[in-house]
C-alpha positions as CSV (number, residue, x, y, z in Angstrom):
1,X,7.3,23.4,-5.4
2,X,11.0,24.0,-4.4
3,X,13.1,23.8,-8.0
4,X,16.1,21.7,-7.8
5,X,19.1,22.8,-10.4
6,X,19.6,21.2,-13.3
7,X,23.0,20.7,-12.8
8,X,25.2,21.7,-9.5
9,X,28.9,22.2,-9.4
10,X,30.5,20.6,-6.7
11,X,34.1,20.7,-6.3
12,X,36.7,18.0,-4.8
13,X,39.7,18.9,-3.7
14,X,43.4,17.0,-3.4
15,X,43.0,14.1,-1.9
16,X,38.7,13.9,-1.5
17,X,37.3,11.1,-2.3
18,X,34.3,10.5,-4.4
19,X,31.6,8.0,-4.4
20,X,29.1,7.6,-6.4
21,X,26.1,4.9,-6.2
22,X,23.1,4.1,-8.2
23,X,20.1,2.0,-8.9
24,X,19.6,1.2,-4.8
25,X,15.6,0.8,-5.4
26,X,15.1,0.9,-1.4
27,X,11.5,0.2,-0.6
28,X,9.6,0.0,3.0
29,X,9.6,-3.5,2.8
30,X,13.6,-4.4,1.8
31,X,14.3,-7.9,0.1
32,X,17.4,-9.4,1.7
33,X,19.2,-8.4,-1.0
34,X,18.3,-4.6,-0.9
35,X,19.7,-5.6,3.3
36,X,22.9,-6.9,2.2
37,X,23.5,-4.3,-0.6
38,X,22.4,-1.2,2.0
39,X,24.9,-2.7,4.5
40,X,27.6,-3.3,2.0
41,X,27.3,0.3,1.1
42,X,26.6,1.7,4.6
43,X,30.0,-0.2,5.9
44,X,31.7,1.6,2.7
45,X,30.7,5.2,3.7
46,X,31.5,4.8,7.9
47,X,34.8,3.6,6.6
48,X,35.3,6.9,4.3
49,X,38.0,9.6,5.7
50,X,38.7,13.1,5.4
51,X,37.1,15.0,3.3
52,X,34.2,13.9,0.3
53,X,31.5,13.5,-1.9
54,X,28.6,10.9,-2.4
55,X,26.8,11.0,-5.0
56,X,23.0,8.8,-5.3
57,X,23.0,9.1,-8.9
58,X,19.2,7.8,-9.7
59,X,17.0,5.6,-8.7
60,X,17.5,6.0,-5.0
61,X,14.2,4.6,-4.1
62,X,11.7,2.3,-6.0
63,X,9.2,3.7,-8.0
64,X,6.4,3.2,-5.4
65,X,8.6,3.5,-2.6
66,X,7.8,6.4,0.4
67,X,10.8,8.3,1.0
68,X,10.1,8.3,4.4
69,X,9.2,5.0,5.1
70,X,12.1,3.5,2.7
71,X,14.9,5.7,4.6
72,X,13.0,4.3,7.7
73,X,13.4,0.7,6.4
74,X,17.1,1.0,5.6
75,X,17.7,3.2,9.0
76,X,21.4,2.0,9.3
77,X,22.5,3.4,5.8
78,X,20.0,6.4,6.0
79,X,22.1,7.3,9.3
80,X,25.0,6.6,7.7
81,X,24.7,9.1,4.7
82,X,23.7,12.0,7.1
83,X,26.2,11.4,9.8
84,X,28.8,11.7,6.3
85,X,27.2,14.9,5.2
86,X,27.6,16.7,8.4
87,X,31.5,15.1,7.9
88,X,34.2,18.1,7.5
89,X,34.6,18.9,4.0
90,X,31.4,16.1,2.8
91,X,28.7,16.2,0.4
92,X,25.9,13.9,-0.2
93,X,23.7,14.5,-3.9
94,X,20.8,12.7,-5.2
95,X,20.1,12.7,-8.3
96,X,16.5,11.7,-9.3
97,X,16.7,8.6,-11.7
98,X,13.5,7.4,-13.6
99,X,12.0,5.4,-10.9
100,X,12.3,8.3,-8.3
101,X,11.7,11.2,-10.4
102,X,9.3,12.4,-7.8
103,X,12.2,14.1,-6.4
104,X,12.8,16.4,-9.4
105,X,9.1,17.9,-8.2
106,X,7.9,16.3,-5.4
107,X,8.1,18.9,-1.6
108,X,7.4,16.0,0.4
109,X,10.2,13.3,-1.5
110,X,12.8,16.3,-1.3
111,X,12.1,17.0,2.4
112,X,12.5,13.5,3.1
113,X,15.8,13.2,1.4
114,X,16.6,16.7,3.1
115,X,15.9,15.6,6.6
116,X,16.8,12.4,6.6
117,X,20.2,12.1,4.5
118,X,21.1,15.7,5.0
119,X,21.7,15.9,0.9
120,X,21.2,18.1,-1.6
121,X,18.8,16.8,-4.8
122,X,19.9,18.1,-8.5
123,X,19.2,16.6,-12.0
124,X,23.1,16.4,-12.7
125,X,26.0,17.1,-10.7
126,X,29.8,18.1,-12.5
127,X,32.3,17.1,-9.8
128,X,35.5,19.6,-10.4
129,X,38.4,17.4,-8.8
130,X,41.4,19.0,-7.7
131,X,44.5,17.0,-8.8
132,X,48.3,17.3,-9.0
133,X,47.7,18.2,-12.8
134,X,45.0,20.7,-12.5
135,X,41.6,20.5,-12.0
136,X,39.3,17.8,-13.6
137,X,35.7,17.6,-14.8
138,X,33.4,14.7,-14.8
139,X,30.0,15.1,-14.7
140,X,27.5,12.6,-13.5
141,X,23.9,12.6,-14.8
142,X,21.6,9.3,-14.1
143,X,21.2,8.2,-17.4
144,X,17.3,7.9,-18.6
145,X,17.6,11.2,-20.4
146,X,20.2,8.9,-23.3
147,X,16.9,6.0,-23.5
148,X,13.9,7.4,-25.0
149,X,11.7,4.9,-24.0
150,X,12.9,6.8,-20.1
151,X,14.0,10.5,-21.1
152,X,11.4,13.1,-19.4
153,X,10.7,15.9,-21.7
154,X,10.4,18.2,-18.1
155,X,11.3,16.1,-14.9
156,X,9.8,18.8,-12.9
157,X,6.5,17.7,-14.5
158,X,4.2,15.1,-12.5
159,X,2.1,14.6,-15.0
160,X,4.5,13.3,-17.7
161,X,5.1,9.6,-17.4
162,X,7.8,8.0,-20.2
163,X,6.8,4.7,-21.7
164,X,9.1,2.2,-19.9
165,X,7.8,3.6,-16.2
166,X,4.3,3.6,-17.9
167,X,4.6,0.2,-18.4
168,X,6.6,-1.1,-15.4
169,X,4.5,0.6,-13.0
170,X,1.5,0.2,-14.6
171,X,0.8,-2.5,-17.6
172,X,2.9,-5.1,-16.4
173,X,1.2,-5.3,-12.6
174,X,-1.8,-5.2,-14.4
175,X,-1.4,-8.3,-16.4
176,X,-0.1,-10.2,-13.5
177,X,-3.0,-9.5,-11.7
178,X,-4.9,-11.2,-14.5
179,X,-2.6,-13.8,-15.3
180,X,-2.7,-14.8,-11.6
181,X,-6.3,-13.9,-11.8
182,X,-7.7,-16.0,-14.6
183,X,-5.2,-17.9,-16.6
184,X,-3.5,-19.5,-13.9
């Protein structure tokens, strides 16, 4: 298992720009509104200048989504982020949110991010932003650890599944399936 930090430092200096994006859910089969928002965002980061970060702060991909396939499905924005990363003076982080944890533990979700966005995967990032009055922090973190019913205990752990993704990714299909089964 390759560890990811809990928390990377990052700095930005004068005149960098930051981005920061979350809640993306891309999947290999994309709704037309996961098209329009990956194009909205991809047009966003080719128009980005000098130097950079972009932060994915959780929830990159659904919570059955493929990394591979997803980044595949959403090629234009995928393409996008690298060609950013390998930008003068860029950064791309993910952050693993609570439908993606996989990439807190995951080899093959963090070699797929790797290759195909050219990013760097943490649990938190603390952005340390030059500016005319000194430097500034602000630290980005993708949420579920402030819900209970989404905080991991150990991220890094496969095993542990919170209640909310317990029940969105497995209760609620199930009583779909026998709603559309037998009471429809």
């Amino acid at each position: 298992m390759t560890d990811i930090p809990d928390l990377l430092e990052v700095e930005v200096p004068v005149g960098g720009r930051t981005m920061v994006v979350a809640d993306l859910h891309l999947s290999k089969d994309p709704s037309p509104a996961q098209q329009a928002a990956s194009a909205e965002l991809a047009a966003a980061i080719e128009a980005s200048t000098g130097p950079g970060v972009l932060v994915l702060a959780g929830n990159l991909f659904d919570s059955q989504a493929d990394c591979r396939s997803a980044l595949a499905a959403h090629a234009r924005l995928a393409g996008d982020i690298a060609a950013y990363a390998a930008g003068p003076g860029r950064r791309v982080v993910v952050l693993p949110g609570d439908r993606d944890i996989r990439l807190a533990w995951s080899e093959p979700a963090q070699a797929a991010v790797r290759a195909g966005l050219d990013a760097e995967l943490a649990l938190a990032v603390d952005l340390r932003i030059a500016t005319g009055a000194g430097e500034r922090r602000v630290r980005v973190d993708p949420g579920h650890r402030f819900d209970p019913r989404r905080a991991y205990q150990d991220p890094r752990n496969p095993l542990e599944s919170p209640l909310a993704g317990g029940m969105r990714d497995e209760v609620l299909p199930a009583a779909v399936t026998i709603y559309d089964r037998y009471l429809r």
